[in-house]
N, C-alpha and C positions, 0 to 999 in steps of 0.2 A: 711647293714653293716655286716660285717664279725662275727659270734658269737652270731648276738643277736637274741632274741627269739621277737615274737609278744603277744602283751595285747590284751584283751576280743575286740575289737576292730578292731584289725588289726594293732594296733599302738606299735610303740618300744617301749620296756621295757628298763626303765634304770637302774644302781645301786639305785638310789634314790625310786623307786617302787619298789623295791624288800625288803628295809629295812623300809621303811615309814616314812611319814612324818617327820620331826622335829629330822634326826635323826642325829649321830655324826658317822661318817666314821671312825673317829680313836677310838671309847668307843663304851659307850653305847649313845644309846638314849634321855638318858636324860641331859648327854654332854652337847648339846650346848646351852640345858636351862641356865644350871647351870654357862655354860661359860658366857654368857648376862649376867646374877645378878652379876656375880663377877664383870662384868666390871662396870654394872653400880655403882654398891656399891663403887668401888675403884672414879669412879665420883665424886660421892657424900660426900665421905669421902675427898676425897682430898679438893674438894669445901669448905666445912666445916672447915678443920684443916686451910685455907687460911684465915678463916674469925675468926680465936679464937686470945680474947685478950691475952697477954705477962702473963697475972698471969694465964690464961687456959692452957696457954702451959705451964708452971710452973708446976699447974699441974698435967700435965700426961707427965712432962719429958724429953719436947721440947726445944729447943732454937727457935727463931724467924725465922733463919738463916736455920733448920733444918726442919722445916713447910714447910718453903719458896720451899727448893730443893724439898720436896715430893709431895707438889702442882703442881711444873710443868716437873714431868714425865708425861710421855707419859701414856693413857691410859689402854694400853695394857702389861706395864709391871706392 
């Protein structure tokens, strides 16, 4: 391929071996850790506000109605 250099090897170097491991293309590095904990956090939290009685959501604020919507976004927003 056009540009690319070879690893100790003999094998292509990709973007992904040049920056390491576990790393976020668009930040830093520790990007995409940090991206997984948000999502799962937002999982977890949504799960939770799904299962809190009408005086929890009272409260911290909530209608039932407004639990309801936040539980079933999508994960990713």
């Amino acid at each position: 391929m056009k540009g690319q250099t070879a690893g100790p090897q003999g094998d292509p170097v990709t973007v992904l071996d040049k920056v390491g491991p576990g790393a976020n293309l668009y930040g830093s590095q520790a990007g995409v850790g940090k991206g997984w904990l948000r999502v799962l956090q937002r999982i977890k939290t949504r799960r939770v506000l799904s299962q809190l009685t009408d005086d929890e959501l009272k409260d911290v604020g909530l209608s039932r109605s407004q639990a309801a919507e936040e539980a079933r976004r999508p994960f990713w927003k």
